[in-house]
N, C-alpha and C positions, 0 to 999 in steps of 0.2 A: 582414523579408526584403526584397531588391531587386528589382527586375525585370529580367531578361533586356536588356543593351544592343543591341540589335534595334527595328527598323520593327515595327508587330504588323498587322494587318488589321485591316479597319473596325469588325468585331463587337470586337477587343480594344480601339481605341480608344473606345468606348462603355463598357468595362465598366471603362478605366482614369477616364473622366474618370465615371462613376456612382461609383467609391469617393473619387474626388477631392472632390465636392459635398457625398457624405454625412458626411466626415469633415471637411470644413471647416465644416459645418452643427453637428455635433457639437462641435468648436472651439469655435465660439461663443457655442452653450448653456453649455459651460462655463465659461468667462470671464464669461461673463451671474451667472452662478450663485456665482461665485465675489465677485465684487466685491460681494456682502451680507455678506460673512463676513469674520473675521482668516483670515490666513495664517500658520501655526506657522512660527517661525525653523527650526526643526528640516528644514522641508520644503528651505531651501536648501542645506546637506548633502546628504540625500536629493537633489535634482537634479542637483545638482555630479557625485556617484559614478556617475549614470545617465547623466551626458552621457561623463563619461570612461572607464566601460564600456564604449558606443558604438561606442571606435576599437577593442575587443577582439571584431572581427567576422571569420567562419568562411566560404571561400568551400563552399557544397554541390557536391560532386564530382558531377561531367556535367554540368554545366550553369552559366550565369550568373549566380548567385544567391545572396545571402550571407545567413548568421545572424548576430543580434549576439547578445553576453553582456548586454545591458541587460534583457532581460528579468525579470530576478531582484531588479531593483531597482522595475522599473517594476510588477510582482507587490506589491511590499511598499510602495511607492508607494499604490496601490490600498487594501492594506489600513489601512494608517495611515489614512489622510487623504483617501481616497473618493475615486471617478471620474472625478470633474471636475479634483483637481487632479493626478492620474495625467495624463490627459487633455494638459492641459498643458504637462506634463512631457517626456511621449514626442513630443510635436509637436516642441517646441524640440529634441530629439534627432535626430528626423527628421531635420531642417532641418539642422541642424549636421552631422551624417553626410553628407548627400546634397552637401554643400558639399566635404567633406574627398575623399569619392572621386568627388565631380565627377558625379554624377548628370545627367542629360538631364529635362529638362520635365516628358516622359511619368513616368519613374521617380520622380522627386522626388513627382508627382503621386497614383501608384499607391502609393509607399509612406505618404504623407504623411495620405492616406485609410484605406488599408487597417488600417494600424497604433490611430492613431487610434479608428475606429471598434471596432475587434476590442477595445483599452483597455474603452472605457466599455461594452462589451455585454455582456463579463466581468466587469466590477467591479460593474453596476448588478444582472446575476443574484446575483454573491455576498453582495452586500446584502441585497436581494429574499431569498433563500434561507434567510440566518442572520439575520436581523430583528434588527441590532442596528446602533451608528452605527460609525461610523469609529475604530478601535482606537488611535489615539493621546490622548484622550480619553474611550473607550468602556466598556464594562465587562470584567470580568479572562477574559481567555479560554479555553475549554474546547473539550470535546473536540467538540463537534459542529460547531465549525467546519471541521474536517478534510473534510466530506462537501460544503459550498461553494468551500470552496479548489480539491476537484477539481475539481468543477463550472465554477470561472470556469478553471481553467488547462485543462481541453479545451475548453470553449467557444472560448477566445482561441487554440489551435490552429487547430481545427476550422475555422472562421470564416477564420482569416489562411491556413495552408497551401491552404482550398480556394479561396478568390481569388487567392493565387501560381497553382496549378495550369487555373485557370480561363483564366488569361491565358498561360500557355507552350502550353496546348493549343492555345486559336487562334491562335496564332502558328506552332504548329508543326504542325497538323492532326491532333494526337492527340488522342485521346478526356479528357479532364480529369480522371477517376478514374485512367487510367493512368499519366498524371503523378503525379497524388498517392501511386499505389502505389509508382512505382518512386523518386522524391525527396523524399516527404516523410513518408511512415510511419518512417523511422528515425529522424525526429528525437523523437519521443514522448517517451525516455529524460529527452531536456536537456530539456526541458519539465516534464515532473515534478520532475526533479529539482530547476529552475528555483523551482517552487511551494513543494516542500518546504524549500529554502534561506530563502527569501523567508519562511516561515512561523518558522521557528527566530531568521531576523534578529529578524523582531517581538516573538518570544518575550524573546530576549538584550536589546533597548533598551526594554522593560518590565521586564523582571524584575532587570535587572541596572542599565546606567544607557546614555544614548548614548552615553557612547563607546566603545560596545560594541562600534560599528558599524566599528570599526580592525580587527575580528576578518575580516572579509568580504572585502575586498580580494586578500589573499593565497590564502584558499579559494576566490575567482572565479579569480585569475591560475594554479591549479592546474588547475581543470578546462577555463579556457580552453588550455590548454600539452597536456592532456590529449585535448581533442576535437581540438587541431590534427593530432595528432600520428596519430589515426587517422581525419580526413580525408585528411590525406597519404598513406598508405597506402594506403584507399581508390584512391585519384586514381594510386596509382602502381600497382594492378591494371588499371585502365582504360586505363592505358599499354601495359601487358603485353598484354592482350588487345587492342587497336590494329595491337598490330605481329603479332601471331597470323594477325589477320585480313587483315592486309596480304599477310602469307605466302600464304593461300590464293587471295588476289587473283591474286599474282603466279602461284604454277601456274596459275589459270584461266586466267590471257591468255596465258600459252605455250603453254598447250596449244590453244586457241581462234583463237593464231594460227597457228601448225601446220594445223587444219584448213582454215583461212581460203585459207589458200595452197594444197593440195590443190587445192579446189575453183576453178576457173578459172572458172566461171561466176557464181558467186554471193559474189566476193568482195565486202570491206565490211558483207556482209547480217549478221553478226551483230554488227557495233559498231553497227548501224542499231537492229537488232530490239531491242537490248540498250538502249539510250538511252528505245526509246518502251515499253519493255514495264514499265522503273519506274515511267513517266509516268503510264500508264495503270491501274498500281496504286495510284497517287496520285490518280488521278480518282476511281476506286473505293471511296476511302474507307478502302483494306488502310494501317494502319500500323503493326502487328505486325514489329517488329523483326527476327523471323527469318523471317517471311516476306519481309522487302522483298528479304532477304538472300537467301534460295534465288529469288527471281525473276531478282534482279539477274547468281547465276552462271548458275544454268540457260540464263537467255536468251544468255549466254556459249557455252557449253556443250551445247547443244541438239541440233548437227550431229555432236557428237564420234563415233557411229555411221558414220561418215561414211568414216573411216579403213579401214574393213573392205569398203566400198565399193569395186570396180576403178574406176579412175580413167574407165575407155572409156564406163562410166556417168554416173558423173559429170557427164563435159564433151560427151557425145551432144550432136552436135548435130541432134538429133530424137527425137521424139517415142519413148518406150519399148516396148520389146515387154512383153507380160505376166510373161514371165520377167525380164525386168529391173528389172520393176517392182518384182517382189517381192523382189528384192535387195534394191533403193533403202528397200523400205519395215524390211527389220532393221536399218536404222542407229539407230531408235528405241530400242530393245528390247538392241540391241549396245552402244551408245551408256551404256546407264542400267545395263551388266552392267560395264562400265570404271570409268564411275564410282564406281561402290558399292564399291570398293575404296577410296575417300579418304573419309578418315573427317569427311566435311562436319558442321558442328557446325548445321547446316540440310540441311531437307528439299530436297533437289537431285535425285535422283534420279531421285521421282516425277513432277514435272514434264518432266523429260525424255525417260522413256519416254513419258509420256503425252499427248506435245504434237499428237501428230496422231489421238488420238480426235477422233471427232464426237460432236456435240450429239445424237443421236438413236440411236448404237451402231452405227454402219454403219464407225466409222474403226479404225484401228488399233495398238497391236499386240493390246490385249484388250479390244475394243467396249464399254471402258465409255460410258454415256450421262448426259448432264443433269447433274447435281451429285455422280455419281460421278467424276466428272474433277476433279481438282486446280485448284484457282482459278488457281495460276500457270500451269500446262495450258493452262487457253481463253484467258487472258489472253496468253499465247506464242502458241496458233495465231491468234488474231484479228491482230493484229502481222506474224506468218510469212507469213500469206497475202497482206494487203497491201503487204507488202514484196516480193514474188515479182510481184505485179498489177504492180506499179508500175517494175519494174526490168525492163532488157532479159535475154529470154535467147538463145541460138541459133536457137534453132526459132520466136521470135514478138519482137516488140519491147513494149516498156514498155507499160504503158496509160495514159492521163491521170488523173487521179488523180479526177476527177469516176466516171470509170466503176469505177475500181477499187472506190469507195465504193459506189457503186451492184452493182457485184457482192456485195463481206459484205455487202449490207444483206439481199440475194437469199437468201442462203444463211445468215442467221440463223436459229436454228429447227430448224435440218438439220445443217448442219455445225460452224456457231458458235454460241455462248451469245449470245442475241438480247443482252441487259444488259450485255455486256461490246462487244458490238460498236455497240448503242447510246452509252454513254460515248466508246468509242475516236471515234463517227462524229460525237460536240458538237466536238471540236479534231482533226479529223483532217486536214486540208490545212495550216492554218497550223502547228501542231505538225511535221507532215511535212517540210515544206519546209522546215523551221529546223533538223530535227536532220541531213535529208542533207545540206545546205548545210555545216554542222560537219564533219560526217564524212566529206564529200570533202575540206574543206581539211585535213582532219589526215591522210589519205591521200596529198595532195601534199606533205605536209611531208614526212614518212615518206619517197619517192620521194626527192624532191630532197635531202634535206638531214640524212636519217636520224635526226630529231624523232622521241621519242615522248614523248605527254603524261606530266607523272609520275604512279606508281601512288599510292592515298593509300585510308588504311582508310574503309570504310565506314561512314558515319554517317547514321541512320535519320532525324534531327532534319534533315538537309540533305537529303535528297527530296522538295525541294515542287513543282520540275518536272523532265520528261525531264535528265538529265547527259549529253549526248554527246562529251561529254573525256574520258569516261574509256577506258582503251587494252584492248579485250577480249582 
């Protein structure tokens, strides 16, 4: 498997160059280990086919990341002729691969270790296991080898998918089990299957004679033709649902900007809100894929109540009567009874009625309190209310953005989730300032020149800070 053509963070460049050492470290033992011994001619055939397997590699749909078909050879590598000269083998494929699609440092480095290593930790248990030598010279083989073979072929999974996964996590701030769930639990099938070919080859150039091994070729370029043909597919749902979701982008921001324009006062505020309220679920930690998504429209969408709103409310320029108030406050609850009608393939709704609860049950439209509120909920009002501190309105002018902080900090506890307006308040001015600074120039474009950024589907792996381009 390759790595992700991507910059990673400091913790993945630590854990690229730890597979790099061990598996250069393992190299060497090997070759140590080898130069006491003859080398079967047989083993040059065997190399030959696993280098030119190599170029029969599968990109993994979502992501940067390729399988090869060499495994099947590099299994039977293994069994023949033991770990060290596997070992060997799969390095000089590395190498030869990483050259052919032009690999970067880091990746040549990550694959060149991870691979390696995964080689001889699976071949040394399958040895260790079935307590016998190397089957090219070894004894006639039975059936108890079958419970080893499994054993090194999930080892050399287990081992190689969770360092890919290890290192797209930190790179993309997801948890590294849910990498492994969602890219690399499918591949099990070819892996076995991989074991069990590899195990029948050995069978065939024992039982029968080498050149048996002419048999393999055509049965690899079958299931290679095969796995492409439903990664393609794959890769052409993920298109499908791209442009799905593109769809639903695009109503969001008509509709969001419809209300945008309504409100004379508070225009801009939800391309603002909407820029820091992803950011800020990315400080959090949230990278739940359909959460990022109901945050990202919600904070779109927030105001949609708004419409039912007379506009004489609206654009007051002063202070509300209590009957107005309570106007202003069913846009919540109006807002979340509109949208429930679009059938969001994410939870939207509830964050929308619920964005002006408080933290303590005093808010509204139904005083939930504390962690009956919807994450994307406090997350929207911590966001809303600094947006509103910090912007002019009719009846009061902006506040400096030092006081603004210093009011949520006031009103953690009571009206905000203390933790969420803690994270917001580690990046809250420099983050601030960068994403209105965006969001006015994309407002003067708009003006003069009738600019709008393009729409483009949502991708959960590209939220690693605020996007304030995008058009609510």
């Amino acid at each position: 498997m390759s790595r992700p053509n991507s910059s990673v963070p400091l913790a993945g460049h630590a854990l690229v160059s730890a597979a790099g050492i061990s598996g250069l470290a393992v190299v060497i033992y090997s070759l140590g280990t080898l130069t006491h011994g003859d080398l079967p001619w047989q083993w040059v055939a065997f190399s030959l086919l696993t280098f030119a397997s190599g170029a029969l590699t599968l990109k993994i749909p979502s992501i940067d990341m390729r399988f090869s078909m060499s495994e099947v050879f590099a299994f039977s590598c293994v069994l023949l002729y033991g770990p060290e000269l596997a070992v060997a083998t799969v390095a000089i494929d590395v190498l030869l691969l990483s050259l052919r699609i032009r690999h970067s440092l880091a990746q040549t480095t990550f694959n060149f270790g991870a691979v390696t290593l995964c080689i001889w930790m699976s071949g040394t248990l399958f040895f260790t296991t079935a307590g016998i030598a190397p089957l090219y010279t070894g004894p006639s083989l039975t059936g108890w080898v079958v419970l080893p073979l499994c054993l090194m072929a999930a080892s050399y999974f287990v081992i190689n998918s969770a360092l890919a996964a290890a290192v797209i996590g930190l790179h993309t701030m997801r948890p590294p089990m849910a990498v492994w769930r969602e890219h690399f639990v499918g591949l099990i099938p070819t892996y076995a299957a991989g074991a069990s070919v590899s195990l029948l080859l050995v069978v065939a150039l024992r039982q029968v004679h080498f050149s048996a091994i002419l048999l393999i070729p055509p049965l690899l370029l079958v299931t290679y033709l095969t796995m492409r043909s439903s990664f393609g597919r794959v890769e052409d749902a993920k298109r499908h649902v791209d442009k799905v979701n593109l769809m639903y982008l695009s109503t969001v921001e008509t509709l969001a900007t419809a209300i945008d324009a309504k409100d004379e006062v508070t225009h801009g505020h939800i391309r603002r809100v909407q820029a820091a309220a992803v950011g800020l679920a990315g400080e959090l930690g949230i990278t739940d894929e359909l959460s990022l998504k109901a945050i990202e429209a919600a904070a779109l969408l927030h105001d949609t109540g708004k419409i039912a709103v007379p506009e004489h409310i609206l654009n007051k320029p002063g202070k509300l009567t209590p009957a107005e108030f309570e106007k202003m406050k069913l846009h919540a609850p109006i807002g979340a009874e509109i949208l429930s009608s679009i059938d969001f393939p994410y939870p939207v709704v509830p964050i929308v009625r619920h964005h002006h609860e408080n933290w303590n049950g005093t808010g509204y439209p139904d005083k939930l309190h504390g962690t009956q509120i919807p994450i994307g909920a406090r997350i929207l009002s911590v966001v809303d209310c600094f947006d509103a501190l910090t912007s002019d309105r009719p009846y009061r002018r902006a506040q400096p953005h030092a006081a603004a902080v210093a009011e949520i900090q006031r009103v953690a506890g009571t009206q905000l989730d203390p933790k969420v307006v803690e994270a917001f308040c580690q990046v809250a001015e420099p983050e601030w300032l960068r994403i209105r600074g965006e969001v006015e120039q994309i407002s003067l474009l708009e003006a003069q020149w009738g600019w709008t950024p393009p729409k483009r589907a949502f991708d959960p792996l590209q939220i690693i800070e605020p996007r304030a381009g995008t058009r609510p």
